[in-house]
N, C-alpha and C positions, 0 to 999 in steps of 0.2 A: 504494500500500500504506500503510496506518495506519503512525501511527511508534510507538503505544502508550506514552505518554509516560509516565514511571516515578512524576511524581506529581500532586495539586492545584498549580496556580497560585497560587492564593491562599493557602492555607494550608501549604502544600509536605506533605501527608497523602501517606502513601507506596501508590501504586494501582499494585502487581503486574500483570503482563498479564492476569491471570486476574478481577481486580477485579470485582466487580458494584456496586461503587459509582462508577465511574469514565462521568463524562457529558463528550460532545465535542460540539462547535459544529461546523459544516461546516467550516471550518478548520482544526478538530483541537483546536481549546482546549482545553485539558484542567482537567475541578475533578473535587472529591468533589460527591457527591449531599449532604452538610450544606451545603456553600457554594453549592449551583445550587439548590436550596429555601431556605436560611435567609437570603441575604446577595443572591444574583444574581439571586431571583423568574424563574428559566428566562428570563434577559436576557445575552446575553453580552458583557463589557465590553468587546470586544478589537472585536468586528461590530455588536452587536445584534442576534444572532439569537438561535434557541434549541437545546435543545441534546436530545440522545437517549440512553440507552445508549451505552456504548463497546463493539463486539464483543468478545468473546473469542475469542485465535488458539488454536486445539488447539495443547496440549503433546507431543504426537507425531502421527508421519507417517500420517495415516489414507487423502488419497489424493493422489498425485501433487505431494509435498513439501512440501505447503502446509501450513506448520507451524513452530512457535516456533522450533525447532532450525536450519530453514534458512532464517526470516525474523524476525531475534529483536526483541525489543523495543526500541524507543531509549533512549539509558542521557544523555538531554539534558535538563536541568531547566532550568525557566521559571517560577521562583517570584518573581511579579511582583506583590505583593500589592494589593488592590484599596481603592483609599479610598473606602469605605463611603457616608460622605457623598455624594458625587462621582458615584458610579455610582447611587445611590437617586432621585438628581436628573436621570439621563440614562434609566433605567427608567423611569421616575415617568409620560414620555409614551406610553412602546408595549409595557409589558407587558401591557396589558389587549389586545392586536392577538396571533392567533396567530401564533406562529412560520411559521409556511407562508402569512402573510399580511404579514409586514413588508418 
């Protein structure tokens, strides 16, 4: 199960479970959509991978409990900010390689 992580990594931007800004890595890394276009180039610092939408859990019981209420968000921050320099130079070789290719 997603743990729906409450915010950006790198810039600690507050992403509600409902977010549609909120992009995850196979991992679950969690950023805003400014930091995974403006700053990550869809690179992600933590794997090098790339990264998709983060679902959205329904806020009520639509079937069979699967739902915010009885699987709620995780309330764990991981604001790890990303040095810029650092990760432009680790990007730099395999952002041009699709994500389903690295």
């Amino acid at each position: 199960m997603l743990e729906l992580r409450p915010t950006c990594e790198n810039c600690n931007k507050t992403l509600p479970p409902s977010s549609l800004e909120a992009r995850i890595c196979s991992y679950e890394c969690t950023f805003c959509a400014d930091c995974v276009d403006g700053i990550l180039e869809n690179v992600c610092p933590n794997c090098g991978g790339g990264f998709v939408p983060r679902p959205v859990r329904p806020f009520r019981n639509l079937k069979g409990d699967n739902f915010l209420g009885r699987h709620p968000a995780s309330g764990k921050l991981r604001y790890q900010p990303v040095d810029a320099a650092a990760h432009a130079r680790f990007a730099a070789a395999i952002k041009a390689t699709p994500p389903h290719q690295r």
